[in-house]
N, C-alpha and C positions, 0 to 999 in steps of 0.2 A: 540543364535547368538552372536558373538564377537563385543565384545562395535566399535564402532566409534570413540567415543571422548576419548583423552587420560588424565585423571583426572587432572595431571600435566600439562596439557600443557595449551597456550595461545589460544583461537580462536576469530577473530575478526566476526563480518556479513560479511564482505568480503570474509575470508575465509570460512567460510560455504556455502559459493557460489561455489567454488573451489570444494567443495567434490563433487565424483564422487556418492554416494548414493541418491536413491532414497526419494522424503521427508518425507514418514511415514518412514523409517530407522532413518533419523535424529532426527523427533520430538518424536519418542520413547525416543530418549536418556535424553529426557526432561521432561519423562513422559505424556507426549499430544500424544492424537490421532490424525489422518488424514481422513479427508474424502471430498470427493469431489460431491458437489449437487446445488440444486438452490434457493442460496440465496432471499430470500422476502427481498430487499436491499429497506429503505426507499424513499420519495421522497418526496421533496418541493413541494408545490404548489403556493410558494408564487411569483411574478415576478422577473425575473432573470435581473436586469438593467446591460447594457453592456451585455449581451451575440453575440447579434447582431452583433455588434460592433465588440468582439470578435472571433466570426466565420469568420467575412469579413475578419480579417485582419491576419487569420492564412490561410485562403484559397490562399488571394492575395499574402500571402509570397511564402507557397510551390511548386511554379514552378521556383523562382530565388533562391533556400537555395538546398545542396545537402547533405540529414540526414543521411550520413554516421559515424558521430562521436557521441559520446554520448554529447557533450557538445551544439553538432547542437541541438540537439535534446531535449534537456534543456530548450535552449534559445529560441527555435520557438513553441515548443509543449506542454511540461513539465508547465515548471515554470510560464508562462501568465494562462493557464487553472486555477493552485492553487490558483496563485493571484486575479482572478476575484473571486474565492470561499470563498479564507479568508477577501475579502470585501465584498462580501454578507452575509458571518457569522459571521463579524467584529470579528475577530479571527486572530493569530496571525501566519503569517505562518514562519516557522524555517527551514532552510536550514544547512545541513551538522550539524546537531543536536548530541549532542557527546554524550554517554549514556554508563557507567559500572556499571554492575550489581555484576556480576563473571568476573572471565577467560572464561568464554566458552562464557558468554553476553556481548559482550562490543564491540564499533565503531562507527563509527558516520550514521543514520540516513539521507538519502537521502533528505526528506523532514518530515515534521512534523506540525500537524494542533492540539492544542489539543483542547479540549471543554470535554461537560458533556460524547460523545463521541470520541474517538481521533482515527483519520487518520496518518496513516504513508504510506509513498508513495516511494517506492521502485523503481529506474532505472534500465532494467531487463541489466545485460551487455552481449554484444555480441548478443543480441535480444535471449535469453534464457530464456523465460519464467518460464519454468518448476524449474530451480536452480532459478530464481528471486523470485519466488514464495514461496522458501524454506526458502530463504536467510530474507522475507518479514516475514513467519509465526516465525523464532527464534524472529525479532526484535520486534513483537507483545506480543512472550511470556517472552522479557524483561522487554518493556512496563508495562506487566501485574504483574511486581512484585515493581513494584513502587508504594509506599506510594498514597493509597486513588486512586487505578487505579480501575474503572468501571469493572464490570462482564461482556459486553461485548467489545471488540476492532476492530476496522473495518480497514482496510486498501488494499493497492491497489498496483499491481506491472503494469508497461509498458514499453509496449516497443518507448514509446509518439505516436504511430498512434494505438496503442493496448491497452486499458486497463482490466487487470482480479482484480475482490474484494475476499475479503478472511473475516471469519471473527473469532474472537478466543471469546471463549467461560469460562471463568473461571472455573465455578462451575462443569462444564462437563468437563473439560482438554481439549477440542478436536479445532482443526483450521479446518474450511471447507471451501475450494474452491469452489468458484462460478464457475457453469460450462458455465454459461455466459459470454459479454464483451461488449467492448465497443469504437467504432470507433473511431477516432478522423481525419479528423471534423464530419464526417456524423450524428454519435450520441453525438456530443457536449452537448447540452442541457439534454438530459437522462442522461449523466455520471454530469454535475453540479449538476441536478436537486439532484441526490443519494449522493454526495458529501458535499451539501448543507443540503438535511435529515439530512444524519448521524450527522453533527455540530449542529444542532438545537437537538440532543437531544430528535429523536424520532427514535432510530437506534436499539430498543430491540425485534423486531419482531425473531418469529422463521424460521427455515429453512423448506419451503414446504415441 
């Protein structure tokens, strides 16, 4: 099969988003496999303060807010869900997070939570899962080559009423897609509760 990436060139996560290939074509070119199954995604059990709170007041917005832009959809869906998560896992959470590895790694980072597990949270554009998805597993196996980065990485692309987890795997090279999801608001609480897991640092479970 004819490479994809051309050795010379620049490629940002954005543009990797942009290729038209399928994402086991991509992540081959990084030596990672692909596979797509059902994540055993951790979960808190511990009380979620403000969730409540949280749900009321993403329900009472979405009938006067119209999520046609990405930045709607930042500001009412995206970005309050993380923030309640990195104060429940008193963690740090990073926005437009800039990270170069290579020329083929390198961009900024949508969002970024990191701990003994680190979350990167990808905005899928144009509601394209499939390429967010792609675009999410490279910045994971950037992630993965940073100084003292964890044998697993978990992270999550949405479309903010959509969430899919993904998780990469060091010692196996492979990124696997959860063929599950996660509503927003409906499954609110289920997506903190796994989000909440993973930071806390009990996010090594295998894939059923």
């Amino acid at each position: 099969m004819a490479k994809i990436l051309q050795p010379e060139a620049n490629y940002t996560f954005r543009s990797i988003f942009e290729l038209p290939n399928d994402p086991d074509e991509i992540l081959a070119e990084f030596d990672y496999g692909y596979t797509q199954g059902r994540l055993a995604l951790p979960r808190t059990k511990k009380p979620l303060a403000g969730l409540d709170e949280l749900k009321a007041q993403i329900e009472a917005s979405l009938p006067y807010v119209q999520l046609t832009s990405e930045v709607a959809k930042r500001e009412v869906l995206v970005a309050p869900v993380l923030l309640r998560v990195a104060i429940l896992s008193r963690q740090v959470l990073r926005f437009e997070y800039p990270l170069k590895v290579s020329n083929w790694l390198q961009g900024n980072l949508d969002y970024l939570i990191r701990a003994p597990q680190q979350v990167v949270v990808v905005e899928a554009k144009r509601d394209d899962l499939t390429r967010g998805f792609t675009q999410l597993a490279v910045e994971m196996i950037a992630l993965s080559l940073v100084e003292e980065a964890p044998r697993y990485i978990y992270g999550a692309v949405t479309i903010g009423s959509f969430w899919v987890f993904g998780r990469l795997d060091r010692d196996a090279k492979l990124v696997t897609q959860d063929i599950g999801g996660y509503k927003v608001p409906d499954d609110l609480e289920d997506l903190v509760r796994v989000l909440v897991g993973i930071l806390d640092g009990s996010g090594d479970r295998e894939t059923l």
